[in-house]
N, CA and C of each residue as an Amber inpcrd file, in Angstrom:
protein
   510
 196.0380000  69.5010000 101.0700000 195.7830000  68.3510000 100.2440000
 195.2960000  68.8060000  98.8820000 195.8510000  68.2020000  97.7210000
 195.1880000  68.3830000  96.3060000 194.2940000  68.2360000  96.4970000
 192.9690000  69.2100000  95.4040000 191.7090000  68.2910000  95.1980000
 192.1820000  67.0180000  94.1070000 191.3640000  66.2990000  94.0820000
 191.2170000  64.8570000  93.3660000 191.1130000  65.4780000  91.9720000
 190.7360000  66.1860000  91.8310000 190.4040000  66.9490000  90.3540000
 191.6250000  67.6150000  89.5900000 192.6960000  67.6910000  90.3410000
 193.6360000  68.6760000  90.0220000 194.1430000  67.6210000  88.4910000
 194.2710000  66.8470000  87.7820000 194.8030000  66.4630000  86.9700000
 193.7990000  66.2960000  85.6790000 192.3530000  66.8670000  85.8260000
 191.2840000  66.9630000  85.4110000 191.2320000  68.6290000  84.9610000
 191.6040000  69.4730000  85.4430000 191.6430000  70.9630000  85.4260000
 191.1770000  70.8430000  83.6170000 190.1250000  71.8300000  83.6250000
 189.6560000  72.0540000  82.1160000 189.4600000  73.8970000  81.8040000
 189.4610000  74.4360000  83.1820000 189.4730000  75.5530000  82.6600000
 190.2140000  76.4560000  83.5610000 190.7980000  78.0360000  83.3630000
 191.6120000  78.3680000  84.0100000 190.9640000  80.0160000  83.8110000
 191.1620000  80.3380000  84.6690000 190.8390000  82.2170000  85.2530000
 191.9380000  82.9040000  85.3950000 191.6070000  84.0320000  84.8210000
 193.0250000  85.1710000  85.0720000 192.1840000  86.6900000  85.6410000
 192.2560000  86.7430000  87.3860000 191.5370000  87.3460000  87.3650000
 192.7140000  88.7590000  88.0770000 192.4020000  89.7290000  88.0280000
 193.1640000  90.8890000  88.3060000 192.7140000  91.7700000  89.9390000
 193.5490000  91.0410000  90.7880000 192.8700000  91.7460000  92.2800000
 194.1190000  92.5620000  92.4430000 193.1990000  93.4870000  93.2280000
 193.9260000  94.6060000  93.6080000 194.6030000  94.3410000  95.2040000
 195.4720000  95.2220000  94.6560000 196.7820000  95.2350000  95.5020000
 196.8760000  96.5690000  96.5730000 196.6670000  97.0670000  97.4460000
 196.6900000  98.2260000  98.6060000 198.5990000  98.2360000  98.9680000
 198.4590000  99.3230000  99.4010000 199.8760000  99.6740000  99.9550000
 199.7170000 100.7790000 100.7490000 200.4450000 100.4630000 102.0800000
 200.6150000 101.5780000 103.0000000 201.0130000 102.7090000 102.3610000
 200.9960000 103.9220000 102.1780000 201.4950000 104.9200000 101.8740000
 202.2020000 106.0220000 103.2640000 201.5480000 106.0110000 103.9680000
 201.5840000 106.6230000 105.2440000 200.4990000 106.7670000 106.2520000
 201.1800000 106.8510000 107.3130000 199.6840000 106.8940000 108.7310000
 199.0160000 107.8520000 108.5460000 199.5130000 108.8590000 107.8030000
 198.0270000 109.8980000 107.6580000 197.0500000 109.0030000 106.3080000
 197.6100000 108.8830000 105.2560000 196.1180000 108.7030000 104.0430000
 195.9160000 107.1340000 104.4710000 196.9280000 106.7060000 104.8610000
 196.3760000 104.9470000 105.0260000 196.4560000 104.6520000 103.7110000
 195.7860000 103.3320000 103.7020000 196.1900000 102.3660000 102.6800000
 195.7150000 102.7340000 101.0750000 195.6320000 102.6560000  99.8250000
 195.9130000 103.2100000  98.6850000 195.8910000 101.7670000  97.5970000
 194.6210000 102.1400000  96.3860000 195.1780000 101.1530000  95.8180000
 196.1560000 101.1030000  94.5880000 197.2180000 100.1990000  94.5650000
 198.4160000 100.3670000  93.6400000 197.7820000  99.1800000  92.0420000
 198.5640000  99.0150000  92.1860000 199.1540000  98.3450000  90.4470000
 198.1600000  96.9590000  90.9710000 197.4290000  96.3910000  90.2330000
 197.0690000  95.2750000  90.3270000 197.7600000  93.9440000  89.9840000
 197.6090000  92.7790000  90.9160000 198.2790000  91.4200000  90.2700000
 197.5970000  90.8570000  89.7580000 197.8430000  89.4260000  88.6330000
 197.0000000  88.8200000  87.9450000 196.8980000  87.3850000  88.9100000
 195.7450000  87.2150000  89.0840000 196.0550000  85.9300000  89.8700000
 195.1010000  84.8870000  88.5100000 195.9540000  83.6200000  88.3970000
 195.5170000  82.6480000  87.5290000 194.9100000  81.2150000  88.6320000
 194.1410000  81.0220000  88.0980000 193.2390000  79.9280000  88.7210000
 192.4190000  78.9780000  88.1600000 192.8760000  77.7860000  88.5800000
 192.4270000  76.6190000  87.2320000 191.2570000  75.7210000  88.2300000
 190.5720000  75.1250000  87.7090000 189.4860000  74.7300000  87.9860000
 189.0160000  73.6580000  86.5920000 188.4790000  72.7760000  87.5660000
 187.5560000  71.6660000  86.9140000 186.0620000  71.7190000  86.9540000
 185.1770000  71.5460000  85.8360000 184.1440000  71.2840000  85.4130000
 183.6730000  70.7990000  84.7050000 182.8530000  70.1640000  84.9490000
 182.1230000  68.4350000  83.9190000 181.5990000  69.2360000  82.4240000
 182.4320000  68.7700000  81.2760000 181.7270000  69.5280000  80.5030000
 180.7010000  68.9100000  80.0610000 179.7820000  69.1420000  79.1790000
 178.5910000  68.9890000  78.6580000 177.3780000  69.7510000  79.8210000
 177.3850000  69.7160000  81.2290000 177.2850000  70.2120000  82.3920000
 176.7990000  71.7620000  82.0700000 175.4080000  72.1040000  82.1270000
 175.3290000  73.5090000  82.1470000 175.6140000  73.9850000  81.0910000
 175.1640000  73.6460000  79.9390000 175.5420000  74.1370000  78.5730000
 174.2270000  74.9940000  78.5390000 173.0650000  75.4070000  78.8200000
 172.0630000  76.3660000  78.6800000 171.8430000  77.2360000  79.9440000
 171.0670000  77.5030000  80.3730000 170.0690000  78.2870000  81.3720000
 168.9310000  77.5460000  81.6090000 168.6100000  77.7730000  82.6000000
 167.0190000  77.1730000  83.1110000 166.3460000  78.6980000  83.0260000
 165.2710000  78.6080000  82.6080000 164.1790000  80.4630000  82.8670000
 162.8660000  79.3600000  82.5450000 161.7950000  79.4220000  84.1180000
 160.6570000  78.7830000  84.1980000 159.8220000  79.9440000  82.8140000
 158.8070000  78.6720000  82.4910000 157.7460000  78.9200000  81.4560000
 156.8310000  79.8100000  81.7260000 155.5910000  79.7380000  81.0480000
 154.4110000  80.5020000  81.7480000 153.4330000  79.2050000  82.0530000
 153.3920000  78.3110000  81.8550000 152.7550000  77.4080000  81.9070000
 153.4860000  76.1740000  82.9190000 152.8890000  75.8970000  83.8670000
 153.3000000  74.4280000  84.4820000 153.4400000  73.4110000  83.8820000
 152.7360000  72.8600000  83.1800000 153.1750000  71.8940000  81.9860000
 154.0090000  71.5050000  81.0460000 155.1550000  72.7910000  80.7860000
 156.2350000  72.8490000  80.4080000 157.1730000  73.0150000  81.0250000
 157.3840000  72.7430000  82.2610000 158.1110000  73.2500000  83.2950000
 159.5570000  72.0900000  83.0800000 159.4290000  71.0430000  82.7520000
 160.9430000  69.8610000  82.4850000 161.3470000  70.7950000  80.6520000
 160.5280000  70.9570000  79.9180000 161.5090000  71.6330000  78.8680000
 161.6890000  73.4010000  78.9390000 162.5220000  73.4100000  79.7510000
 163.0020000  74.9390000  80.1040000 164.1510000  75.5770000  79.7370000
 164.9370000  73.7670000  79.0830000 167.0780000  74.5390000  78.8920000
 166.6640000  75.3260000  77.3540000 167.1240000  77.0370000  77.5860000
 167.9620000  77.3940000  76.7150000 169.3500000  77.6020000  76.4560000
 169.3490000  76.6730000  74.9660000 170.5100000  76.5920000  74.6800000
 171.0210000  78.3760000  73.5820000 172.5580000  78.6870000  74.3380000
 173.0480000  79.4990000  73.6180000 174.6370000  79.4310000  73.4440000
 174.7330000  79.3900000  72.2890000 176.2050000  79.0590000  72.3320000
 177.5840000  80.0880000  72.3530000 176.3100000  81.4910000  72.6210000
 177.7690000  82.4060000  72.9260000 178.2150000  82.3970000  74.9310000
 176.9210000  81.9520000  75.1470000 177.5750000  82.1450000  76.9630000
 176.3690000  80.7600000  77.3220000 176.9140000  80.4750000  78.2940000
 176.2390000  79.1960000  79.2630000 176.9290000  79.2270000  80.5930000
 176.3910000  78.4460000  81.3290000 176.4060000  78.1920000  83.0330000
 177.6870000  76.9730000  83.0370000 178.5850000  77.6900000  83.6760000
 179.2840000  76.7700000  83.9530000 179.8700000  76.8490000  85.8330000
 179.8820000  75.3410000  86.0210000 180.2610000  75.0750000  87.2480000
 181.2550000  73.7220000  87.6770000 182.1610000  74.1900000  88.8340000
 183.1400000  73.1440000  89.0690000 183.8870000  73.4710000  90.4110000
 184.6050000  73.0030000  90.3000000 185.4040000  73.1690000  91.2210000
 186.9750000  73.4110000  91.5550000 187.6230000  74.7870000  92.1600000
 188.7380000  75.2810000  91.7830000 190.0210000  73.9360000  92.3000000
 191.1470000  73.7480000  91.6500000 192.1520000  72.9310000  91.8330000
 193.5870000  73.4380000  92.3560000 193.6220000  74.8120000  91.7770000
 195.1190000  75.7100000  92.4300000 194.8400000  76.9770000  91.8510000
 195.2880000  77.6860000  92.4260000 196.0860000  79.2010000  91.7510000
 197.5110000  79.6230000  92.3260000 197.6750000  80.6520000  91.4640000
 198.8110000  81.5000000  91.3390000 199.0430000  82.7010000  91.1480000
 199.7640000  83.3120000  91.7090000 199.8510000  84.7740000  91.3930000
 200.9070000  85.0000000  90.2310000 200.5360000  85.6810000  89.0870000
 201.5660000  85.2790000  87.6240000 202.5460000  86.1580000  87.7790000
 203.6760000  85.4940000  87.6780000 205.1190000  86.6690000  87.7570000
 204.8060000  87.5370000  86.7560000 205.8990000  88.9520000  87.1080000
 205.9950000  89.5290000  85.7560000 206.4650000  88.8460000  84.7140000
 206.1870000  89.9160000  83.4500000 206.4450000  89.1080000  82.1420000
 205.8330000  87.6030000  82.0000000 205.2300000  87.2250000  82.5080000
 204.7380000  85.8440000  82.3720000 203.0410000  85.7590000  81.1380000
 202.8470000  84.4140000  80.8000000 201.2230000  84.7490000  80.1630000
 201.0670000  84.0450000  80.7350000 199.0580000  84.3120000  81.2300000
 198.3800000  83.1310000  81.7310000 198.0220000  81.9360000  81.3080000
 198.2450000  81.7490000  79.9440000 198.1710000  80.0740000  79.6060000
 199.4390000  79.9600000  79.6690000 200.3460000  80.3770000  80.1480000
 201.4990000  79.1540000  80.1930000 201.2890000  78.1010000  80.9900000
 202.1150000  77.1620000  81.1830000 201.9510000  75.9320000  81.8760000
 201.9960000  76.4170000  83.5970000 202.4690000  76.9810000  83.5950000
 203.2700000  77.9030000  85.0520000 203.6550000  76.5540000  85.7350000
 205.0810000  75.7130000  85.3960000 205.8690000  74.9080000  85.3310000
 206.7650000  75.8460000  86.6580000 206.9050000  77.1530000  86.4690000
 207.9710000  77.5860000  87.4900000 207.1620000  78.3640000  88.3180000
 205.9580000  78.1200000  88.4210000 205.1660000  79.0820000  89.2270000
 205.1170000  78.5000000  90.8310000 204.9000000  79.3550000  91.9210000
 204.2670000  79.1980000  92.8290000 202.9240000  78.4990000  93.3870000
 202.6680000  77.5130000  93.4300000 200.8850000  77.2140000  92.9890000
 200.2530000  77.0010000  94.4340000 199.3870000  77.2300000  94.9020000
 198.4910000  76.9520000  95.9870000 197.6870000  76.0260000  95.5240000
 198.0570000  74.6640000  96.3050000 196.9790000  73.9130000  95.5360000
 195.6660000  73.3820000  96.6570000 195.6610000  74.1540000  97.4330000
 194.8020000  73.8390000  98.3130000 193.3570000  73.4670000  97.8190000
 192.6530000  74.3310000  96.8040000 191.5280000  73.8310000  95.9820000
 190.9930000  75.3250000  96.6920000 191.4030000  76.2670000  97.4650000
 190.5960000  77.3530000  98.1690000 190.3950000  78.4450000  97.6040000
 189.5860000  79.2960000  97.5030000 190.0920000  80.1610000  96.3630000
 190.9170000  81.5000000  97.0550000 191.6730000  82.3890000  96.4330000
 192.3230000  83.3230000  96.6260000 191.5400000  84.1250000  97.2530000
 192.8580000  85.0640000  98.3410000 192.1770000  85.8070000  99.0990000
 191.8830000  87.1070000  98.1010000 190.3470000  87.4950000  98.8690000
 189.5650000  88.2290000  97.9040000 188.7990000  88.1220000  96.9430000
 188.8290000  86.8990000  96.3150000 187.5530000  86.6460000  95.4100000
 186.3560000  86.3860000  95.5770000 185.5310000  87.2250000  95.2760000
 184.3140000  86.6220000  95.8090000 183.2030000  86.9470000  94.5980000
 182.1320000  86.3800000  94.7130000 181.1780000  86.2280000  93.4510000
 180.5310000  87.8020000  93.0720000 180.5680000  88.4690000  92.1950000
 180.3020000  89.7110000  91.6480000 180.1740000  89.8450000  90.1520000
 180.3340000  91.2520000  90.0660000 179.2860000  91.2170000  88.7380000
 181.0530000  92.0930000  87.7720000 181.5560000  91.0170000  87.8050000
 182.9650000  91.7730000  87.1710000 183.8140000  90.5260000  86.1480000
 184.1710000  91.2790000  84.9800000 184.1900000  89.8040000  84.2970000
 185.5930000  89.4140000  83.9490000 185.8660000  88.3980000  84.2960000
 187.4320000  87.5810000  84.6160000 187.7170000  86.8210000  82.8390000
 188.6650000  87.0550000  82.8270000 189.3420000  86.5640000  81.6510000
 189.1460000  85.0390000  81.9110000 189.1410000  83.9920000  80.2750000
 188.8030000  82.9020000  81.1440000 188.7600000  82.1780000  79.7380000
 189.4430000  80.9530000  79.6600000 189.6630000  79.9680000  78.8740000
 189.3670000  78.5860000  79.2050000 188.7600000  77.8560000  78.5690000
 187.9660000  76.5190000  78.6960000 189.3200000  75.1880000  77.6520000
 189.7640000  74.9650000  78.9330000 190.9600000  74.4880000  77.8950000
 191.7440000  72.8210000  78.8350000 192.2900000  71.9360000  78.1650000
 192.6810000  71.3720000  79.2840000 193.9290000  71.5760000  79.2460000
 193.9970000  72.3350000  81.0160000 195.4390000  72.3690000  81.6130000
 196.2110000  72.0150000  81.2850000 196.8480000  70.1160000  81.4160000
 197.7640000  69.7970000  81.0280000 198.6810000  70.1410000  80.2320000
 197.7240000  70.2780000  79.1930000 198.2000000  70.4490000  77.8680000
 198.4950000  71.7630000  76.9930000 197.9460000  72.3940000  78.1340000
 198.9240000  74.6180000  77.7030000 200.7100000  74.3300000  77.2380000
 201.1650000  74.8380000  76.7780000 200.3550000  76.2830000  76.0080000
 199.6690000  75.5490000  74.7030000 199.5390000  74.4500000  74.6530000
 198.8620000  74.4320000  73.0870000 197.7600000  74.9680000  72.9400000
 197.2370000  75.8040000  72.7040000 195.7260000  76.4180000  72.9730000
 195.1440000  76.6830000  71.9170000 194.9390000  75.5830000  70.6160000
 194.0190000  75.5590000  69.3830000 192.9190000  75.2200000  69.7540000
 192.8290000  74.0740000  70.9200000 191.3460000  74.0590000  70.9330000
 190.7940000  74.9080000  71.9580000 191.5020000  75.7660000  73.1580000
 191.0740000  76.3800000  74.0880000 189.3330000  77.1730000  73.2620000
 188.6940000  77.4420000  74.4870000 187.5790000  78.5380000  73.5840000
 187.6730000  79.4080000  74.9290000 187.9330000  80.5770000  74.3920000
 188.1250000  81.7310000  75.2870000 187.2660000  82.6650000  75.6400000
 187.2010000  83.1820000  76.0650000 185.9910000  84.6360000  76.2730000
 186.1060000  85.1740000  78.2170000 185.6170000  85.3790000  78.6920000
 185.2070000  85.9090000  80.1750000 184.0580000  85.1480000  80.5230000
 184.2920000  85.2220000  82.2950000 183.5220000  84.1100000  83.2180000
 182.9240000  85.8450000  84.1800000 181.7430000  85.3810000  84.5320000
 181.2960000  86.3660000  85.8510000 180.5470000  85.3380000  86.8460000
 181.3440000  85.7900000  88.2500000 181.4970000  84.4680000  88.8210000
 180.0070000  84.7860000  89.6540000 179.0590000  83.8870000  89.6680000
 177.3190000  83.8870000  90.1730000 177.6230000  83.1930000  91.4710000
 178.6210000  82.6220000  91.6730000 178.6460000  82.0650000  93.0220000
 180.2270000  81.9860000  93.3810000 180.5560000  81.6310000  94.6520000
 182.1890000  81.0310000  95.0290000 181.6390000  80.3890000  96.1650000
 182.5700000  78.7410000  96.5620000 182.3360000  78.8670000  97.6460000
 181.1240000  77.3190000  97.8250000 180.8850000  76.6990000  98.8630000
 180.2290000  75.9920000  99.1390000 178.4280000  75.9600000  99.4290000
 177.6780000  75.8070000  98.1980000 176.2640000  75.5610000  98.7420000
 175.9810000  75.5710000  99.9530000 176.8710000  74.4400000 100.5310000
 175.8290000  73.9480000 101.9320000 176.5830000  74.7090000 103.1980000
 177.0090000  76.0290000 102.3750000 178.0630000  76.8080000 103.5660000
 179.4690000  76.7560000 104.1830000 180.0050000  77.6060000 104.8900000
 181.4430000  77.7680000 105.1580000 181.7850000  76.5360000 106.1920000
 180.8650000  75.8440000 106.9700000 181.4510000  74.8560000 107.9300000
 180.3490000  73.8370000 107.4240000 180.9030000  72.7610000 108.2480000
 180.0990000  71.3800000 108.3600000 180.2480000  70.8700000 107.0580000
 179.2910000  70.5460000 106.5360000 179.6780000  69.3080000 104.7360000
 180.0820000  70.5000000 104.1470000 180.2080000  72.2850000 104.4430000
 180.7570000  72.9300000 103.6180000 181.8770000  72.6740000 102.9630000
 182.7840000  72.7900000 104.7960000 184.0060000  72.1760000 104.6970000
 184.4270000  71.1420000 104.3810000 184.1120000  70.3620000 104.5650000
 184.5020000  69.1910000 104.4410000 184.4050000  68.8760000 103.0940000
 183.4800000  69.1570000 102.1730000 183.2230000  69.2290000 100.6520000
 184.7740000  70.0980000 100.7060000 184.5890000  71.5150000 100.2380000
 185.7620000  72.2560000 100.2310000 187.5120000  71.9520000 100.4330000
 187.5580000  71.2530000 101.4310000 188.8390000  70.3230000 101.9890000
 188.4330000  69.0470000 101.0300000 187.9670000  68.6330000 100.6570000
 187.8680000  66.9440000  99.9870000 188.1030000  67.1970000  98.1520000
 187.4550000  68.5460000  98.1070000 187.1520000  68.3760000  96.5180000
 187.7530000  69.3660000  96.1040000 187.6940000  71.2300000  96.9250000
 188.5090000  71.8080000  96.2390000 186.7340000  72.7780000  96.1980000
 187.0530000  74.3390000  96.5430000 185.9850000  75.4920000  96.6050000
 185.0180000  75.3230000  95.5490000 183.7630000  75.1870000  95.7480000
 182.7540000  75.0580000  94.4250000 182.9030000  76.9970000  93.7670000
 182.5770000  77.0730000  92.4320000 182.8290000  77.7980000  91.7320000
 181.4480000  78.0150000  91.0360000 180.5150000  79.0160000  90.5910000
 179.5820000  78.6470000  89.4080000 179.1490000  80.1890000  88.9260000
 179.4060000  80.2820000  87.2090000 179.1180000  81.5970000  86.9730000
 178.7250000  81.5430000  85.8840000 179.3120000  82.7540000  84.8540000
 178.6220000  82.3450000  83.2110000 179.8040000  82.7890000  82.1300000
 179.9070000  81.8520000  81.8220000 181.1150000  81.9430000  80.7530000
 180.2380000  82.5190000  78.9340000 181.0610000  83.8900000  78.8430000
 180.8480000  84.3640000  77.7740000 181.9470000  83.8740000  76.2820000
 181.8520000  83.0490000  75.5990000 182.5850000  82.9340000  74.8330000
 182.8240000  84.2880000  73.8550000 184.3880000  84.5530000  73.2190000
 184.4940000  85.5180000  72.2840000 184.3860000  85.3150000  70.6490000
């Protein structure tokens, strides 16, 4: 099932997982040439435009957002990916692509300290990308808060994998 969000998609990931290949039963598996996998995702903008970092004082504890406008917290929820043919770019529309639109994220991604190419742009409307704002995402979370089963799932199946990391603008 689509997530509900999929026609909402505002930002999109191009992240580069690696690819293994048998080589033979003696060395075993080997890693080769990497694929680009592209992955679009929705998030409320205005949503996480600073950081929270508690005060020294309790009394200031509600004014805590710093605002910075080269990187901020962003979070949402993924809508499809794809693995990008050759010769292809990742803002294209990928009109002839393969898409998984399950809302799940690709096998192998998981939240780390590695930074994914990453444009804040709305989908629909690629390749026009004047207003895109580009830079790299490092993903702080994947995946459901309230866990892999129960309202995990069921969130996950309804809406599409929660996502939340920090987008560095360039």
């Amino acid at each position: 099932m689509a997530s509900p969000f999929a026609d909402l998609a505002n930002g999109r990931l191009a992240w580069q997982r690696p690819t293994e290949v048998l080589t033979n039963l003696r060395d075993g598996f080997r890693h080769a040439a990497t694929e680009t996998v592209v992955i679009d995702f929705f998030f409320e903008p205005g949503a996480g435009e600073g950081s929270t970092t508690p005060r020294a004082s309790s009394e200031d504890w509600n004014a805590t957002t710093v605002q910075s406008s080269r990187s901020r917290t962003i979070s949402g929820y993924i809508t499809r990916w794809a693995v990008l043919p050759d010769a292809a770019d990742w803002l294209d529309p990928g009109t002839g692509w393969t898409w998984n639109d399950s809302g799940l994220r690709p096998t192998g991604l998981t939240a780390r300290d590695v930074e994914i190419k990453a444009a804040l742009v709305n989908i629909p409307q690629l390749p026009a990308i004047d207003r895109a704002e580009m830079g790299t995402m490092t993903l702080d979370q994947i995946g459901s808060p309230y866990g892999p089963g129960g309202v995990g799932a069921l969130i996950n199946e309804a809406a599409g994998e929660y996502l939340m990391g920090t987008f560095r603008a360039r």
